[in-house]
N, C-alpha and C positions, 0 to 999 in steps of 0.2 A: 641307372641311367642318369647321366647328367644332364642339363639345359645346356641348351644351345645357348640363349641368353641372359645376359649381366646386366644388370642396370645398376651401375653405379652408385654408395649412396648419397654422394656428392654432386649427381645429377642436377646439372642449372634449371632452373624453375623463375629465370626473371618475367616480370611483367610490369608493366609502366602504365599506372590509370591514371588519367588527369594530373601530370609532374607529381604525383606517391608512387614510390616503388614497392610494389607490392612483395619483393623477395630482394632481403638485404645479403646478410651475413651467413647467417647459416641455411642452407637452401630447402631444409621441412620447417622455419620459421614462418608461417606465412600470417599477415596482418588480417585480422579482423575483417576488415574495410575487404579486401582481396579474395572471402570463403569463394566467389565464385571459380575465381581463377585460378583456385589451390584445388579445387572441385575438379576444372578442366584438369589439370595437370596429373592429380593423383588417378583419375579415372583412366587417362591415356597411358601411365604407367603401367596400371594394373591389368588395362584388357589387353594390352602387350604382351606382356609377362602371362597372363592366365593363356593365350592364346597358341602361343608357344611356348608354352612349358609343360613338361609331358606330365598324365596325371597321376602318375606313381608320385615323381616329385612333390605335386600339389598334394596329394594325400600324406606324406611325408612330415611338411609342413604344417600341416591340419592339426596333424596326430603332436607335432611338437607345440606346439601354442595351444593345444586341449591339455587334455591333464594326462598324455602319453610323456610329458616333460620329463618327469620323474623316476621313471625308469631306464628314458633313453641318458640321461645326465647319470644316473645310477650305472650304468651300465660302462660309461665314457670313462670315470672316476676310479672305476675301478679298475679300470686297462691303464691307466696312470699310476696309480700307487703300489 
């Protein structure tokens, strides 16, 4: 099953605290001074995405950023060569 939703990883994250821009150039660079506002942002992201995303996916996911890496890349590598 696929998600319904993308979030882009170029997604705009500006915010403007006292003339410091807390999100310049690249939009996961967020300044020191800003932890809060990168806090707001990633949080609103992620209960988005958790929210609507189905949990096969979520578990998918899991499984690839745990140490199921190496067999699903094992596996990939091998339908290539």
């Amino acid at each position: 099953m696929m998600s319904l939703l993308t979030i882009p990883i170029h997604t705009p994250a500006e915010t403007v605290t006292s003339n410091q821009q807390c999100h310049s150039t690249n939009p996961l660079d967020f300044h020191s001074a800003c932890k809060s506002e990168a806090t707001a942002w990633g949080n609103e992201l992620f209960n988005l995405w958790n929210k609507l995303t189905p949990q096969v996916e979520k578990d998918a996911i899991r499984s690839y950023t745990a140490m199921d890496y190496g067999r699903i890349n094992g596996y990939l590598l091998s339908m290539v060569l």
